[in-house]
Every structure is written in structure tokens, then in C-alpha cells.
N, C-alpha and C positions, 0 to 999 in steps of 0.2 A: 365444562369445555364443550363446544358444539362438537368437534369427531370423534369425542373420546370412543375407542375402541374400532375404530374406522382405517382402510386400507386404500394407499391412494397410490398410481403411478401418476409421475410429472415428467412430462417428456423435454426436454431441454432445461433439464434442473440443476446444470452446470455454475450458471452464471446470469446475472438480470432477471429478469422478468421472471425466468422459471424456478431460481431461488430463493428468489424474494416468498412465490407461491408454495416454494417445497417449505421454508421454514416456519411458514404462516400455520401452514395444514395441521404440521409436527405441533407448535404451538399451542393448538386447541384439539389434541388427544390423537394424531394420525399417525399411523407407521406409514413413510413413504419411501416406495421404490423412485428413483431420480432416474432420466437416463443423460447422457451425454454422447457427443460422435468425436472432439478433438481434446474437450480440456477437464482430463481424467482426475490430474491432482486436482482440480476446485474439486468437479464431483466426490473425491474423497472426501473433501474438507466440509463440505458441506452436507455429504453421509453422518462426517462424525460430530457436528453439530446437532443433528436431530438425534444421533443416540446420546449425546448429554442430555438431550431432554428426558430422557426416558424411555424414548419408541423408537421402535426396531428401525432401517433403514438398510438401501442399499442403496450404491453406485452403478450403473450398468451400461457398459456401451454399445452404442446404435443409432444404424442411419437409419433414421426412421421411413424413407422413401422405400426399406426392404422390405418384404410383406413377412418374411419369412425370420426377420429380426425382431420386428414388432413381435412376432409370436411368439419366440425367444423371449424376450422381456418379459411376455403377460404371464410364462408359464412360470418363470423365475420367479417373480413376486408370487405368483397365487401359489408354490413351494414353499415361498418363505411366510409366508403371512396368514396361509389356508384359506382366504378369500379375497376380493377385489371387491369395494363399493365405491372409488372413484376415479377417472381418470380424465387428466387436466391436459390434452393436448395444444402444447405450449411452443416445441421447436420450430422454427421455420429459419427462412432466409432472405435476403432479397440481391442481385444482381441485374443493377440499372443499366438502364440504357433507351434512348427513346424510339418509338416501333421502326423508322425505319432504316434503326442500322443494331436491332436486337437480333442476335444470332438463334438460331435454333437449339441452342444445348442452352444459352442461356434460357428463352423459353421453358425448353421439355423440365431441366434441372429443379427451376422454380417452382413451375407446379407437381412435379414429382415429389418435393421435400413439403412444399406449403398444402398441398390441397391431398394430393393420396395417399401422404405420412399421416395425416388425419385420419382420412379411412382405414388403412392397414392396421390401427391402435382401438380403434373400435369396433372393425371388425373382430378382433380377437375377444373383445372383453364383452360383446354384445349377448353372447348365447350365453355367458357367466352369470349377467345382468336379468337376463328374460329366465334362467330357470328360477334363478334368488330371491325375482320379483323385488328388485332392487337396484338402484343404480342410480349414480350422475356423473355426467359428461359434461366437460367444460373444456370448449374448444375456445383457442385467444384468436379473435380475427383483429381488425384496423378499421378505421373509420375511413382508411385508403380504400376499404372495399363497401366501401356504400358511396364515395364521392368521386375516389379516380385519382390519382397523382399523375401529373406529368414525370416523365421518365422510370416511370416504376408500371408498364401493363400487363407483366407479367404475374409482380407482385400484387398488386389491384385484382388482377382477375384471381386471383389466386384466394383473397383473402376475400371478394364478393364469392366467389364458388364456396367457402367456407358456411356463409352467412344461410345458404342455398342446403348446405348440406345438412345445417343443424334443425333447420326447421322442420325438413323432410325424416331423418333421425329423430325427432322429437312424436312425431307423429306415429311413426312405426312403433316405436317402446314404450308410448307413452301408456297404452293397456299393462304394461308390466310391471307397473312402479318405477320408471325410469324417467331422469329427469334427465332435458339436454337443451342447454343453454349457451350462448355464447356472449365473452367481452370484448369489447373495438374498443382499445387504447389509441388515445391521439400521442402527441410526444412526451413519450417517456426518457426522464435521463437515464437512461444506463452505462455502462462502463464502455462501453462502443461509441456514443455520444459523446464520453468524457475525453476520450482518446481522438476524436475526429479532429482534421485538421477546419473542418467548416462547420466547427460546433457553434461557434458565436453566430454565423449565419444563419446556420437552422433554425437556432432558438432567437435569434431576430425574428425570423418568420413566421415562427409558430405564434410567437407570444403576441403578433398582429391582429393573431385569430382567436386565442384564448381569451374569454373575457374573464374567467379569475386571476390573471399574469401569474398565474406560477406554473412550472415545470411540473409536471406530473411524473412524479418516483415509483418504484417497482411496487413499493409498499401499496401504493395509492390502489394499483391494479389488484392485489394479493388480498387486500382486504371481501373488493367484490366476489373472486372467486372463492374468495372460502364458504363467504353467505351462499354462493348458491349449491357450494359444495354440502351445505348440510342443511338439514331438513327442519330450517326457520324458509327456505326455499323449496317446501316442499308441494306447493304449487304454484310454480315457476317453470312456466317450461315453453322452449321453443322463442324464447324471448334474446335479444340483440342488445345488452346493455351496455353504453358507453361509460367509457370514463378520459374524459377528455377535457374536464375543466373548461367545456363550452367551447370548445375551438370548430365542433362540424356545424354548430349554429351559424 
């Protein structure tokens, strides 16, 4: 198993994307802490998934936009686990709307939760990483943030400030055996998508742009972050991998 004996927090490991990547991690030898901010029962459900695997797990809630929560969580796991080698900052949000009739909270909100819920999760596990001389960071940005979407400038700057961040982070740790990487997913089906009342739209549209026509599933994403979560990726760093089934081409 690539993490056997490996320690991982996954911030939005509630539902989609982010438990697709908690059960992947569990799967190939990881104890993971999971966090969530509204939907506690999955998080349980999905806690007690990875302890039938065999490894430890927790559920923990937070807004990750707190600095002061993020540091709750990192202390919680590295409690439970006695150490931290990875964290998959996963949660985000988006609230549309085109610039000029996007409100200021929607703004501030967005990149509060998309871009300094980032920071706040790495700032905490950064000095754990640089004494341990060990570590990898695996931030989820969007191919929204290297192209742009109409009605999403918030989420866009949100998720290019990510792109920004990891490169810059990758440079500072990378003396310390610290790897930090980031994946742009193009559309993923998730259970949000499934439930959209303009899901056949979207995936009309995507799939204009995807040139292998299929949907890209959580799995699709979970696989990449686990490779760079473990050290077949361990000279990988600072790098922006898509998985998008060719759609930003």
C-alpha cells in the first residue's frame, strides 16, 4: 500500500470530492482525520468506513475560513495519530453571480472559505512538516482558476490565488522534504451536480469541451491526489495537475 502507516487530514471529507479522496488515502494504509462544516452524519458515515478498513479515523467540524479552528483540527488529529504527513485541503464553495451585481459578502465569503481556509490548514501543519522534514500538501483548485468562468469571479480568483499559493508554499518547504502540489478538476459529477436542477445543461456544456466525453467522477480526482500524496511523488512539487478529461484544452 503506498500510505501504509501514514497520517492524513482531508478538509471537506464530508461528501464528493473530499470523500472520494478520504476513502482512497484509508484504502492504501492512511489514518484520516476528515473535517466537515454542515453534514456531520455522512462525516460519521464516512469516519466509520475507513475504520472498517482498519485505520484510525475521525470526523471533525469546521469552518475552515477560522484560523483558530483549522488549529483545533490539526491539534486533534496530531492527538489522535501522534503525527501529521498529509493534508489534502479540499473544502471550498462557490456563490455566483456576475461582477456587476456580486455583493460584497458574497466576495469577502468566497475567498475567505476558498483561498484563506487554505492558508489557515497549512499554516497549522507547516512547522509539524519543517521539523519532521516531511510532509505533503495537496491543495484541490479548478481549471476555473487558470481560464476564468463567467459568473463565478470570485470563485476563479479564488481558485487562480490557490494556484499562486501552492507554488510559492512549494518553494519555502521544499528544503524540508515537503512536497506541495495542486489538482484543477474540470466537471466532476458529484451529488450537487446529481441534484442540480441544470445538471443536463452543464453537462451539455462541459462535454462540448471535454474531448474524452465522459464525466469526470470523484474517484477520477482521488486517484491523482493519493499519487502525489505518497512518495512515488516524491519529486513532484510545486506542479498544477489537471484532471479534466481535456476539457481546458
Amino acid at each position: 500500500m503506498l500510505l501504509e502507516g501514514k497520517n492524513a487530514i482531508v478538509t471537506g471529507g464530508s461528501q464528493g470530492i473530499g470523500a472520494a479522496i478520504a476513502l482512497e488515502l484509508a484504502a492504501e494504509g492512511a489514518n484520516v482525520c476528515l473535517t466537515y462544516r454542515k453534514h456531520a452524519e455522512e462525516g460519521e458515515q464516512y469516519a466509520e468506513k475507513i475504520r472498517a478498513m482498519g485505520r484510525k479515523a475521525l470526523a471533525v467540524k469546521c469552518d475552515i475560513s477560522s484560523f483558530s479552528e483549522a488549529e483545533a483540527v490539526v491539534n486533534q488529529a496530531l492527538e489522535a495519530f501522534g503525527r501529521i504527513d498529509i493534508i489534502v485541503n479540499n473544502a471550498g464553495m462557490n456563490w455566483d453571480g456576475v461582477c456587476w451585481k456580486m455583493s460584497e459578502e458574497q466576495w469577502d465569503r468566497v475567498l475567505e472559505v476558498n483561498l484563506k481556509g487554505y492558508f489557515n490548514f497549512t499554516r497549522h501543519v507547516a512547522p509539524l512538516f519543517k521539523g519532521q522534514k516531511y510532509g505533503k500538501i495537496v491543495n484541490i483548485t479548478s481549471i476555473n482558476g487558470m481560464r476564468g468562468k463567467f459568473g463565478q469571479t470570485n470563485y476563479s480568483a479564488s481558485k487562480a490565488g490557490i494556484i499562486g499559493y501552492t507554488k510559492a508554499v512549494a518553494k519555502e518547504l521544499g528544503a524540508f522534504g515537503v512536497n506541495v502540489n495542486a489538482v484543477a478538476p474540470g466537471l466532476i459529477e458529484t451529488a450537487m451536480l446529481k441534484e442540480s436542477e441544470a445538471r443536463d445543461k452543464i453537462i451539455d456544456m462541459a462535454m462540448a469541451e471535454i474531448v474524452l466525453k465522459r464525466v469526470g467522477q470523484p474517484e477520477d480526482l482521488a486517484h491523482v491526489v493519493t499519487f502525489l500524496a505518497s512518495d512515488h511523488a516524491r519529486h513532484v512539487t510545486g506542479e498544477v495537475i489537471k484532471v479534466d478529461g481535456g476539457q481546458y484544452i
